[in-house]
C-alpha positions as CSV (number, residue, x, y, z in Angstrom):
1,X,113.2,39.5,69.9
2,X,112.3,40.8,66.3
3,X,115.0,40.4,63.8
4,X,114.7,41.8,60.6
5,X,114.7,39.7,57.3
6,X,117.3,41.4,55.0
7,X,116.1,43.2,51.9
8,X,118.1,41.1,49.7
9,X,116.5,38.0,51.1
10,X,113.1,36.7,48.8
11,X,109.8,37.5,50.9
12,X,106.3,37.0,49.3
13,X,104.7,37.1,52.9
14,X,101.4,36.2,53.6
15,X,99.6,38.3,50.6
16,X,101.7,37.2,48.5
17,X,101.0,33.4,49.5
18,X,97.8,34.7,48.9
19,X,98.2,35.1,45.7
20,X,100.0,32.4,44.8
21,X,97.3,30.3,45.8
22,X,94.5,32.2,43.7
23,X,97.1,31.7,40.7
24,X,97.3,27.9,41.4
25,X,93.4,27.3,41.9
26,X,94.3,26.3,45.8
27,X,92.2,29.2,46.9
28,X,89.3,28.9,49.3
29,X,87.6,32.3,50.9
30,X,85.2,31.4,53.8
31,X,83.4,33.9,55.6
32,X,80.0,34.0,57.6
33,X,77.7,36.8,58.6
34,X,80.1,38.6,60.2
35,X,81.3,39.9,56.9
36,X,77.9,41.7,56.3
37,X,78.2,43.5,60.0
38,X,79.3,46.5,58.2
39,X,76.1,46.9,55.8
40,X,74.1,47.2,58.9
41,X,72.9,43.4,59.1
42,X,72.4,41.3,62.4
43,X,75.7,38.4,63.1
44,X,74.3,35.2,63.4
45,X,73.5,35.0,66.9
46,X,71.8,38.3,66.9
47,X,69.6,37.2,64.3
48,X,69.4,33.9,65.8
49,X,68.1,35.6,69.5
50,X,65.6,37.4,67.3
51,X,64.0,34.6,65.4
52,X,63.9,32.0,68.6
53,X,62.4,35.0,70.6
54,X,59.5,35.7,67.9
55,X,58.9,32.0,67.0
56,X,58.5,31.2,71.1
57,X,55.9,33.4,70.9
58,X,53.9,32.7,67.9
59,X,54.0,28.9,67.6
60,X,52.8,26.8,70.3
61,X,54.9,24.1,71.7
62,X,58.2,25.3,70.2
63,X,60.7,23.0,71.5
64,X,64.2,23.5,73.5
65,X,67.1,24.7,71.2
66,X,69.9,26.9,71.7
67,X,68.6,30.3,70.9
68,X,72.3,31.4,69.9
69,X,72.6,29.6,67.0
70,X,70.5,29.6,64.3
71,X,70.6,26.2,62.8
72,X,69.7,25.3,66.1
73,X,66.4,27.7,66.0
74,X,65.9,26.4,62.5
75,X,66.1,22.4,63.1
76,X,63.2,23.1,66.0
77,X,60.7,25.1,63.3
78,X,61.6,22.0,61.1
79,X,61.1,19.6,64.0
80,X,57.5,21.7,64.3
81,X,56.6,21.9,60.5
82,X,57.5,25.8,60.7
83,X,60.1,25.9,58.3
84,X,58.2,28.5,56.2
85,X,57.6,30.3,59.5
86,X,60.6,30.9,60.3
87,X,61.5,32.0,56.6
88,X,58.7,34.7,56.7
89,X,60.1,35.7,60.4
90,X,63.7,36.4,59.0
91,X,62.5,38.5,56.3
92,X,59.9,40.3,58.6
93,X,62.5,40.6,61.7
94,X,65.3,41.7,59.5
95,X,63.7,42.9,55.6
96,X,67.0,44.4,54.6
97,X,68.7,41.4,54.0
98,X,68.0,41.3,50.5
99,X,68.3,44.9,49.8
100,X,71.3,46.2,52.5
101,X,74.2,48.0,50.2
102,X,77.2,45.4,49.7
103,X,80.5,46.6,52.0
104,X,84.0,46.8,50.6
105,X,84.5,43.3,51.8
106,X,81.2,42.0,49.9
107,X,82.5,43.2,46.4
108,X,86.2,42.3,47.3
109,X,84.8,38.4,48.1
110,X,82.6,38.8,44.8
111,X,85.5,40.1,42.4
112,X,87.3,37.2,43.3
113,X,84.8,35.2,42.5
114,X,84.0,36.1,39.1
115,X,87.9,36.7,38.4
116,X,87.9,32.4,39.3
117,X,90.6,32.9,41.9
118,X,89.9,30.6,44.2
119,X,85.8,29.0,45.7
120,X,84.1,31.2,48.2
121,X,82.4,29.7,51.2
122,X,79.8,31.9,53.2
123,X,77.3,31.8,55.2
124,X,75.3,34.7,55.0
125,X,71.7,35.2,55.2
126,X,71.8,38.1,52.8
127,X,72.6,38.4,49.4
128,X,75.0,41.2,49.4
129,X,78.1,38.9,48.2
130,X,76.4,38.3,44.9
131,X,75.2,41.9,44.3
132,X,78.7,42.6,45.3
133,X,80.2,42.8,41.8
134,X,79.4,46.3,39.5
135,X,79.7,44.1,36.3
136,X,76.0,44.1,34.4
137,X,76.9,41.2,32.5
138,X,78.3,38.2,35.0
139,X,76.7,37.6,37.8
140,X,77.8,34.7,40.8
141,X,75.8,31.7,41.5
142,X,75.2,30.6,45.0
143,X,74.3,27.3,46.1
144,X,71.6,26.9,48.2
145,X,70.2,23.8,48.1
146,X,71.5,20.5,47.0
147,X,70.1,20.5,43.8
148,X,72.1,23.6,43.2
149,X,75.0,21.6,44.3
150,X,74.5,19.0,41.1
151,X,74.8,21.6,39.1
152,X,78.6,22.3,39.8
């Protein structure tokens, strides 16, 4: 049974645990391709589908992998030397990924980024987190690679 807390008793609650966190540098956002669902893009298994369906097609001898996820799809194009291949089949299958207009939960994720509250974690295949942010002059840097990683 629900039993109020009295008003005279000190709540934060969860947003404000939230916050407190972002204050302290203990904050950590992490998100996947869901987040970009409402800009129109493909989740991951969706895309994943997609990609395994055109690259069965086009390469001969693609291997076994679990068309639902799409590290799985990618570590068989590697497996194959089709790497590149499956980069161009992303961009062809799905060309808005680099253009589709950030959501309200992009520009939240990239304000809080560039306000250094706390390390965001994604992993989207688009780049609408870092075009999420209205300000000309800062922009957010993604790591992609490990050399990127050295870097930070």
């Amino acid at each position: 049974m629900y039993e109020p807390i009295a008003l005279s008793v000190p709540s934060i609650g969860a947003a404000g645990e939230l916050a407190q966190a972002a204050l302290n540098g203990r904050l950590t956002l992490c998100a996947g391709a869901g987040v970009s669902l409402e800009s129109g893009l493909p989740d991951g298994g969706t895309m994943a589908a997609e990609i395994h369906r055109r690259l069965i097609e086009s390469v001969a001898g693609f291997p076994d992998c679990d068309p639902t996820q799409l590290l799985s799809v990618a570590d068989a194009a590697e497996f194959v030397g089709e790497l590149a291949r499956l980069q161009d089949e992303i961009l062809a299958a799905f060309p808005t990924l680099r253009t589709a207009p950030p959501s309200f939960a992009h520009q939240a994720l990239a304000v809080l980024a560039l306000e250094g509250a706390g390390n965001i974690a994604i992993t989207n295949y688009d780049t609408c987190v870092e075009r999420g942010s209205s300000s000309a002059t800062e922009r957010i840097d993604a790591i992609v690679t490990d050399e990127d990683r050295a870097g930070f």
